[in-house]
N, C-alpha and C positions, 0 to 999 in steps of 0.2 A: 727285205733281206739284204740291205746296202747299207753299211757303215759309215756315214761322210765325216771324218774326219777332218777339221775343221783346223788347221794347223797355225789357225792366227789367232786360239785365243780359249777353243772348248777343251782343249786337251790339260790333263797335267803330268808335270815334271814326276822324277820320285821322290819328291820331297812333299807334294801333293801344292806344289801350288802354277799357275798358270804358265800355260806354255805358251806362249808366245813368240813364233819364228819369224825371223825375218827372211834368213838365208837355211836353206836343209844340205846338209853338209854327205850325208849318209843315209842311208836306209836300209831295214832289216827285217823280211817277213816271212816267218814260219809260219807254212799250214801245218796244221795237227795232222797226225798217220791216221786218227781215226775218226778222219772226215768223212761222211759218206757221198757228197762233192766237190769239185771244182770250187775254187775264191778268183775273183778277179779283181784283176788290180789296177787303177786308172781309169780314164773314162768317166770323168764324175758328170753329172748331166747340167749344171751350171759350175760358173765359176772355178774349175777344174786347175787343180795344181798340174802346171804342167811338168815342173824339172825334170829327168830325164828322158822325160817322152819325148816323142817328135812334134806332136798335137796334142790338146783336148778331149780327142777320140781314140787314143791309141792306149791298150792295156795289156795287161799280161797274164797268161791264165796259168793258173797254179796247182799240180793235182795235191791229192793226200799225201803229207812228208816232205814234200817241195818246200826249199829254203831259197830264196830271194834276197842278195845282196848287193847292192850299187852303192858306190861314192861318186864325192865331185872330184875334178882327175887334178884340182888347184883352191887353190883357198877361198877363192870365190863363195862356193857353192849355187844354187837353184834360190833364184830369190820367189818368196811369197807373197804373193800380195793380196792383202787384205780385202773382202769383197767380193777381188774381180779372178782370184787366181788359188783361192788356199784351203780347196776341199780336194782330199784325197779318196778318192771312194773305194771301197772292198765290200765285195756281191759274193753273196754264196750264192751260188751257180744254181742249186736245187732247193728250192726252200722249204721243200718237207722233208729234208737232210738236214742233220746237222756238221754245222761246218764254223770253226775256231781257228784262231791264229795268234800267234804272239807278234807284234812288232816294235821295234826300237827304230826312233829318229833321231840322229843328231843333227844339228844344229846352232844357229843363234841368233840373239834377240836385236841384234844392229847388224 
């Protein structure tokens, strides 16, 4: 019941072709209202993107309807590294629940 999103390479763009992040500039995550759990966000169990985390281990729980939005506060953004750093995981919390989400990442590829 854990999504790892894999932000150096399994994802795609809307144009449907490879997403490939270097740097994630933003981030945007709707849980659906008619979730019957909790989503959790971060915390991936290897290779864990960290960018606005503090840690590895550090996530964010999300009820039904809960909308989720961070940027980078400079042009910089959260760099990903390939590997060692660029799985973002999201857990439904109940997994004989169902539980969806829509998310949007910006980003870019250098």
């Amino acid at each position: 019941t854990v999504d790892s999103l894999d932000l150096s390479g399994s994802l795609e763009d809307v144009l449907g072709n490879s997403a490939v992040f270097a740097k994630v500039k933003a981030i945007e995550i709707r849980a659906a209202s008619t979730n019957g759990s909790t989503i959790t966000v971060g915390g991936a169990a290897s290779n864990a993107f960290v960018g606005p985390f503090a840690d590895s281990s550090d996530k964010i729980q999300m009820r039904p309807g809960a909308v989720f939005v961070i940027s980078s506060p400079d042009a910089t953004g959260w760099p990903v590294t390939a590997s060692t750093g660029d799985i973002l995981a999201i857990e439904n919390d109940d997994g004989s629940a169902v539980a969806s989400y829509d998310i949007v990442i910006v980003g870019t590829s250098a």
